[in-house]
N, C-alpha and C positions, 0 to 999 in steps of 0.2 A: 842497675841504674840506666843504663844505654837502651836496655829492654821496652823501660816503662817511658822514657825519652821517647821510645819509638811508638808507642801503642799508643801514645798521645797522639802525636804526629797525623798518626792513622785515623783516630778520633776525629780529627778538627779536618781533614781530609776528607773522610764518611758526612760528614756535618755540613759542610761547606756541597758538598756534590750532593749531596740530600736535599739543601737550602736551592741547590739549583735546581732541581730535578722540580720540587714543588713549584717554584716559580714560575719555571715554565709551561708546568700542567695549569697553573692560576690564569696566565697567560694566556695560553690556547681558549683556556672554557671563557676566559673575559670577551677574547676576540669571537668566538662562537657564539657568545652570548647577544654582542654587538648584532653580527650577521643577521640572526634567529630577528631582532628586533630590526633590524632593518628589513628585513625579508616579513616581518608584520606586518609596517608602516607601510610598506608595499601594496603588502594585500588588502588594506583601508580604501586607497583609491585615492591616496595624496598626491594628484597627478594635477599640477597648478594648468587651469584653463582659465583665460582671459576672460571678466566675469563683463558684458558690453555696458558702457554708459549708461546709465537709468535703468538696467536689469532690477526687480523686483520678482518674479516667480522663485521662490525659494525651491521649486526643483532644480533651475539653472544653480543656483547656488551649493547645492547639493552633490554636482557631481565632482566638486572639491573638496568638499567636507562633509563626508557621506556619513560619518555616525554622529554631529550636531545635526542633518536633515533627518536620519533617521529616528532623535528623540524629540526633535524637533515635530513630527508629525505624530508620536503619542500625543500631540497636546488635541489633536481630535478624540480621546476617549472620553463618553461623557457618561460613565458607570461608576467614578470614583466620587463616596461621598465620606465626610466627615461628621463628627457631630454638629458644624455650624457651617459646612460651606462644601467644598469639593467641586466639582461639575456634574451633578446631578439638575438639570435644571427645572428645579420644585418653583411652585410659585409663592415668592413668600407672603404675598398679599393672604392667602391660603393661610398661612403657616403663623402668621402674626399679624391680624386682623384690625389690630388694633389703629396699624399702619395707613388705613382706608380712610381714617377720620382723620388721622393726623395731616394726611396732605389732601385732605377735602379741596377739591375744586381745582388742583393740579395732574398732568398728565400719569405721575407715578404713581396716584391713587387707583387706578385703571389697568395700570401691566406694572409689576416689578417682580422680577425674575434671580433665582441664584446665578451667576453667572458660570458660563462654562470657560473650556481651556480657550488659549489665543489663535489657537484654529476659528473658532468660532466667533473673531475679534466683527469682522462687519456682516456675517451672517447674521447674527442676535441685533446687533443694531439693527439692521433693515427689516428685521421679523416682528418686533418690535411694536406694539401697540404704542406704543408714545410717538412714531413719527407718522401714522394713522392719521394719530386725534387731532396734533398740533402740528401745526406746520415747522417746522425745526432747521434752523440752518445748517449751513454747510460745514459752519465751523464744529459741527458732530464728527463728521469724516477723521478728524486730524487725530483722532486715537485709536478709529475703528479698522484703519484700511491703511497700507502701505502705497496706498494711489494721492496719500497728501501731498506729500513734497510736488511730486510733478502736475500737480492741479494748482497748487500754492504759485511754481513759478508759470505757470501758463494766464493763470488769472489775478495773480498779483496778491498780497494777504487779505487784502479788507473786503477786494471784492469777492473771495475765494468765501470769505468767511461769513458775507451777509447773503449771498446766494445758497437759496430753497435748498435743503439735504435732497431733495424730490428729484431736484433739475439735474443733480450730479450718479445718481446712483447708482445710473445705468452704467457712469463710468467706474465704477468700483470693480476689480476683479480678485481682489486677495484683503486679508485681515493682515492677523502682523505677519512681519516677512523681515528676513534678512537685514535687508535695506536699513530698517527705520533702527537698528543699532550698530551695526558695520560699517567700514571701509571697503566695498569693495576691492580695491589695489592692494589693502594690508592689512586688511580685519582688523586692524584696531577699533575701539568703540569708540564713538562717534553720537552728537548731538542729530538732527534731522529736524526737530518740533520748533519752530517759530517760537510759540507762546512761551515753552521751556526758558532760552535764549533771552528773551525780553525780561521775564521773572528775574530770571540769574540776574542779571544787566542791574536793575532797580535793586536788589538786594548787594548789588559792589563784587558780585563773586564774579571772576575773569574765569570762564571754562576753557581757555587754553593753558593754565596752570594746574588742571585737574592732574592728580595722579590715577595713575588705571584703576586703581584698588576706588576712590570717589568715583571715576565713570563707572564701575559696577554697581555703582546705587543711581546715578542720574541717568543713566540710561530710561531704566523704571520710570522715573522720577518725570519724565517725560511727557504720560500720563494718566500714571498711579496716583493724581493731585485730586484736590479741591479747585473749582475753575467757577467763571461766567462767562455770560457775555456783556459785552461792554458796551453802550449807546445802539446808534438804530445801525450799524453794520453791523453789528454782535459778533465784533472782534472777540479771539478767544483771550483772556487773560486770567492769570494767578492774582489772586488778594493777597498778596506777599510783603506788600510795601510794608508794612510796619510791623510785620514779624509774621511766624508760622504757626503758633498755637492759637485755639479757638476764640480766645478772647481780645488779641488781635487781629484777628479775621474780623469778626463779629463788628469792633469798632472801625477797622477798615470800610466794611459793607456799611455802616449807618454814617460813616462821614460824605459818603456820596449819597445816603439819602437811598439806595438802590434794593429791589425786591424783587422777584423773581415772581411770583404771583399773589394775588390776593385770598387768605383764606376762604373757602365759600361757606360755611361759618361763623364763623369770628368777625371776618373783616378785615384780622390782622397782615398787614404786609409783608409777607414771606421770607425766608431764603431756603431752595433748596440745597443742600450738600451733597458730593460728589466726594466721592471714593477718596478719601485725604487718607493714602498709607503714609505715605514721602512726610507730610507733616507728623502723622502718629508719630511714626519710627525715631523721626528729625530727634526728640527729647530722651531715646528711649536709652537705656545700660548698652543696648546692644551700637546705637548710634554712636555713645561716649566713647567703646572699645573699637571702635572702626570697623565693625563687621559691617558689611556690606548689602544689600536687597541679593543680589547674585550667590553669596555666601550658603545662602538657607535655601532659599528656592533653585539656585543653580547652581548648584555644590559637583565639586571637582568628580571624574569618572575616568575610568583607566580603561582601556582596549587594548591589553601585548603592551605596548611602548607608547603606546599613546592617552595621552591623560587632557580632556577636555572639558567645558563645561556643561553640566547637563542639559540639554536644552528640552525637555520634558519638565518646564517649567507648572510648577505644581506645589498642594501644601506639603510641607513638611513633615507632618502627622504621616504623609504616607512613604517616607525613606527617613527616617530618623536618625539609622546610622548615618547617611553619607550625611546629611542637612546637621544635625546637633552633633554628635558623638567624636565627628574629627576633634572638637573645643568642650564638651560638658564628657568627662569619661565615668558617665553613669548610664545602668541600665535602662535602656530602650523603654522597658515599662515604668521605670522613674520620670523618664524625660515623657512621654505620653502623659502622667499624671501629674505633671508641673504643666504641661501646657492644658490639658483639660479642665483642672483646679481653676487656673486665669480666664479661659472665657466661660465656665458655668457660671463665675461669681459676675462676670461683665454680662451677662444673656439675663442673671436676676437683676442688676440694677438696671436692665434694659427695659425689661417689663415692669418696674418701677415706675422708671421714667415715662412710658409712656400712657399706665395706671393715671399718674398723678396728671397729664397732658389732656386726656379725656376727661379728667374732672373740672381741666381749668377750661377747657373747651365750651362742657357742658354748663358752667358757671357761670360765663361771658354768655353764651348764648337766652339763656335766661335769665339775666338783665338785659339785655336788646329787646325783650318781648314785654317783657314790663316797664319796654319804656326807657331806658337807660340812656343818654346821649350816646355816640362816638367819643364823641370829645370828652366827655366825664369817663369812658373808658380806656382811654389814649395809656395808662397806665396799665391797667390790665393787658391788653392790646401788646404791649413793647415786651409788657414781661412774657407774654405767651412765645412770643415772636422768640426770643434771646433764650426760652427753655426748650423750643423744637430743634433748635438749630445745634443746639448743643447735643439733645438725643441723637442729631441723623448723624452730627459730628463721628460718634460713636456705631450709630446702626450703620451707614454706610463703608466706616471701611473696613475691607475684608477681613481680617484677623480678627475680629469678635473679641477684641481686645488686649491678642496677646502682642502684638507690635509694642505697647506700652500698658498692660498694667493699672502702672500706679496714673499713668495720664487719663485712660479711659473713665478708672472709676473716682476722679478727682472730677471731669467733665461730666459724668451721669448724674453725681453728688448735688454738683450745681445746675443742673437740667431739673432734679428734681425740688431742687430750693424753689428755686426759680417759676417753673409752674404751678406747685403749690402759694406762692407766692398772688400770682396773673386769679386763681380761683380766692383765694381772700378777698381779692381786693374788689372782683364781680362780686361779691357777695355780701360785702362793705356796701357796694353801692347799690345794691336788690334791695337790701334790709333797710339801708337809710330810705330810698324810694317808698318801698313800702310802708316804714312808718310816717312819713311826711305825708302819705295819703289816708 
């Protein structure tokens, strides 16, 4: 009895000096582990230098945050293409022909290009056959170049924005850059865009209530929009007031009466569309679940101990793990074929849309020739007008439909209602013409 008394004893003895022995081995490799990563973060070049007042060259910036500069300057390769976009810079004038008739007698009938990465943010602008042909204001600068802010406060907004893009361009020396979403003093992200600011404003949303996880979408949001210009300073603003889907836009733009050019054509009074992701997205499952613009395009990366955001900002299609797979835990060739399914079916209603565009076009144009008033066309005219707007709705922003889907092929739906509608109603009034003669 005393024996086994004892051999317990012994037991819980062994156990206990065993329970210690690993502890402290857990211990040691924790604290070594610690080291190891600190002795990384080291070796990254996390060495805080004083970034100066109105600094913009993202190399200064760089030699703080040397692997955000270093994915940061991947966004100069322009070899990566997709089935619908990439940085290949194809013409898509070239590529969808159709596009040439649609904006008859506007700037982007003459150069429209895939765009490349945001290396190439005010290169491609200034390269640009559209500020060639037309003379284009200032208020271009404010998405293409990290020299807006301090042009903005040197010349004030309105004058910043109705002055020649011509007279300023020589002051451009970088595209995007650091600045135009940082804090300087504490990297937080941070607003910089006037127009942004003013939208938010008229729509009641307070951006110093933003949480980080929404500035990782408004940052973008900046100017990944739908935009004009406004009277004769051609202030930059957002159509925002009375909401952000197309058919608020739309009635937005006819309560001012306002057009962007006259079809050469048609005759119909215009509206070009400009890159609305921020609105696609605005309605989309992905917008409901709080996923973010940064989420997908600048999904989280690890270095040793350091975990940042990619800044090889890029499509998706081409890192699928890090962009979908942290949240969708399905194969890579699944999530490829759920996103290629969405825009092959958004690329046919796109040539739909813009099939049935060229027939209302060609509709309207012959009744003008036979005679047709304006004003007996005034109805064909608004419908043309209300069915392109909703196609570019679609053609211009960059996802090919996969930001929303169900929004895209709802707006193509009704683009193609719509201009098959504008060709009826020319053709209504050809055939009355003609029999009344």
């Amino acid at each position: 009895m005393k024996n086994a008394l004892l051999n317990r004893q012994n037991l819980i003895y062994a156990l206990v000096f065993g329970g210690a022995v690993l502890f402290t081995l857990a211990v040691a490799a924790l604290l070594a582990n610690i080291n190891q990563r600190k002795a990384e973060a080291a070796l990254t070049g996390f060495v805080v230098q004083p970034i100066p007042a109105g600094e913009i060259d993202p190399a200064v910036w760089g030699v703080n945050y040397p692997l955000q500069y270093e994915r940061f300057l991947m966004t100069e390769r322009s070899d990566t293409e997709t089935p619908y976009g990439g940085s290949v810079n194809y013409s898509k004038l070239e590529r969808y022909p159709a596009m040439i008739r649609i904006w008859a007698g506007y700037a982007f009938s003459k150069d429209h290009n895939e765009e490349r990465g945001h290396f190439y943010a005010q290169i491609d602008q200034q390269n640009t056959q559209r500020v060639k042909l037309v003379e284009q204001p200032g208020a271009c600068i404010n998405c293409h170049s990290g020299n807006a802010p301090a042009l903005i406060a040197e010349l004030g907004w309105e004058s910043f924005n109705k002055t020649p893009y011509n007279d300023l361009v020589g002051q451009l020396e970088h595209g995007s850059v650091c600045a135009d979403c940082h804090d300087p003093n504490t990297m937080a992200l941070r607003i910089t865009r006037t127009a942004f600011i003013n939208a938010m404003e008229t729509r009641g949303i307070d951006l110093e209530q933003a949480t980080r996880q929404e500035m990782r979408t408004y940052v973008c949001a900046q100017c990944h929009v739908e935009y004009y210009f406004a009277g004769e300073n051609k202030v930059l603003t957002f159509p925002w007031e009375l909401g952000l889907n197309i058919d608020q836009i739309s009635e937005y733009y006819a309560s001012y009466g306002f057009k962007d050019w006259t079809h050469a054509e048609t005759g119909a009074p215009m509206i070009k569309i400009q890159h609305p992701e921020f609105e696609m997205w605005s309605t989309s499952l992905h917008a409901a679940n709080g996923v973010a613009c940064a989420d997908c395009h600048m999904p989280f990366i690890r270095e040793g101990s350091v975990k940042v955001s990619d800044h090889w900002l890029r499509s998706p299609l081409t890192n699928l793990a890090g962009a979908c797979q942290t949240c969708h835990n399905v194969p890579e060739s699944e999530l490829e074929r759920r996103v290629i399914t969405a825009q092959n079916t958004t690329a046919e209603l796109l040539r739909a849309a813009e099939e049935a565009l060229l027939d209302a076009i060609d509709a309207i144009v012959a009744a003008k020739a036979a005679g047709v008033s304006e004003e007996d066309l005034t109805e064909a005219l608004r419908l043309h007008r209300e069915a392109s707007l909703r196609w570019d709705f679609v053609s211009s922003e960059n996802s090919t439909g996969f930001h929303n889907p169900q929004e895209a092929a709802r707006v193509l739906a009704h683009a193609i209602d719509l201009a098959r509608q504008a060709e009826l109603a020319a053709k209504a009034l050809l055939t009355a013409g003609t029999s009344g003669n």
